[in-house]
C-alpha positions as CSV (number, residue, x, y, z in Angstrom):
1,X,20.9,1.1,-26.4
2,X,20.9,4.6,-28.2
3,X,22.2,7.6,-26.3
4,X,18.3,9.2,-26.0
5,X,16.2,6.3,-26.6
6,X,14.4,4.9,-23.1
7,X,12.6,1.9,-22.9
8,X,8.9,1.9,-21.1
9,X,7.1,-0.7,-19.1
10,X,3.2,-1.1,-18.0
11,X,3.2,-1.1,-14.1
12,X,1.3,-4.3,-13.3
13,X,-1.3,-2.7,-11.0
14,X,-2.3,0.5,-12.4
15,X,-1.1,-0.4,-16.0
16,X,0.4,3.2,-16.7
17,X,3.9,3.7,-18.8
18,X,6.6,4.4,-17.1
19,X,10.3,4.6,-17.9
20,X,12.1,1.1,-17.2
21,X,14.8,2.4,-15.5
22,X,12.2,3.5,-12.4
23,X,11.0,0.1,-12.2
24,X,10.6,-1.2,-8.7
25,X,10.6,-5.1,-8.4
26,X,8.7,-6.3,-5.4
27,X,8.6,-10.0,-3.6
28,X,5.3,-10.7,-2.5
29,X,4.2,-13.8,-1.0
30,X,6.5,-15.5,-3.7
31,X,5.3,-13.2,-6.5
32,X,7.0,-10.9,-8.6
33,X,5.1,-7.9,-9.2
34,X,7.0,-5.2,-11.2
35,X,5.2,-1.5,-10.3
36,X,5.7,2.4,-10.9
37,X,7.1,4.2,-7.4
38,X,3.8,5.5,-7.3
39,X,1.9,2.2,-7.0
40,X,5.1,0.7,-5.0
41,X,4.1,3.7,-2.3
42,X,0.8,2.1,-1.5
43,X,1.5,-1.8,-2.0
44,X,-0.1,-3.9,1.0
45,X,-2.4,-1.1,1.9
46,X,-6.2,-1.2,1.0
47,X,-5.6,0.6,-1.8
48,X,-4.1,-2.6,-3.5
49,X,-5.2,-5.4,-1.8
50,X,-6.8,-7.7,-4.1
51,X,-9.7,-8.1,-0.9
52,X,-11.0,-4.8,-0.9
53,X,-14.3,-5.2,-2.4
54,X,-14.9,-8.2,0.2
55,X,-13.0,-6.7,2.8
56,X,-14.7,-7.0,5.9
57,X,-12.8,-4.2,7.1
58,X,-14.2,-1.5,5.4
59,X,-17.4,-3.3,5.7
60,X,-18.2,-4.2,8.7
61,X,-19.8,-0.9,10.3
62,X,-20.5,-2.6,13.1
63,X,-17.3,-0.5,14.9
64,X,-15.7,2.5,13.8
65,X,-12.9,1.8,11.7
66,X,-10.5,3.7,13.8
67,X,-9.8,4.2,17.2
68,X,-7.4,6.2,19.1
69,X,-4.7,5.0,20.9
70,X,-2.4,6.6,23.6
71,X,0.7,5.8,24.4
72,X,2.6,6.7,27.6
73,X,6.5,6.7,27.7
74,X,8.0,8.5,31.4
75,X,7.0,12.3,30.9
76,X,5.9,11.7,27.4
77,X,2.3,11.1,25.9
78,X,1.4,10.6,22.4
79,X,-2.1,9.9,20.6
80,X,-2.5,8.4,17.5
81,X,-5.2,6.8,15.4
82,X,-4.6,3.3,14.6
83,X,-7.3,0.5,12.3
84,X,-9.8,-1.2,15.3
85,X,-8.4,-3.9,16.7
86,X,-11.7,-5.5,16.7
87,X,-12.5,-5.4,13.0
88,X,-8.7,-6.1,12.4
């Protein structure tokens, strides 16, 4: 290839260009699924699962969708939020 000349590719979940050389491959359940590092940062997260609209998740308001969770360790406690374990 020409000094200068870069070759683009669609990313495969939000369709954009991008440069091939940033390409990120991903193995997913068997699939192949070539994606921008931008889409590769939220891959198997809501934002991309191919569920969300039926999601009973983020549906279900039946719960709230997060709880808090402490965790003891010695001297040390930490709180976090965490998805419901019961909508999970």
């Amino acid at each position: 290839m020409p000094y200068g000349i870069q070759t683009v590719t669609n990313c495969q979940i939000c369709g954009k260009e991008f440069p091939s050389r940033a390409i990120v491959v991903n193995d997913i359940e068997g699939k192949y699924i070539y994606t921008c590092p931008q889409c590769y940062s939220l891959l198997l997260i809501c934002s991309t699962c191919e569920y969300n609209n039926t999601c009973g998740f983020i549906n279900d308001h039946s719960e709230p969708p997060i709880v808090q969770r402490t965790i003891r360790q010695g001297m040390m406690t930490m709180t976090t939020q965490i998805k419901n374990p019961n909508l999970v």
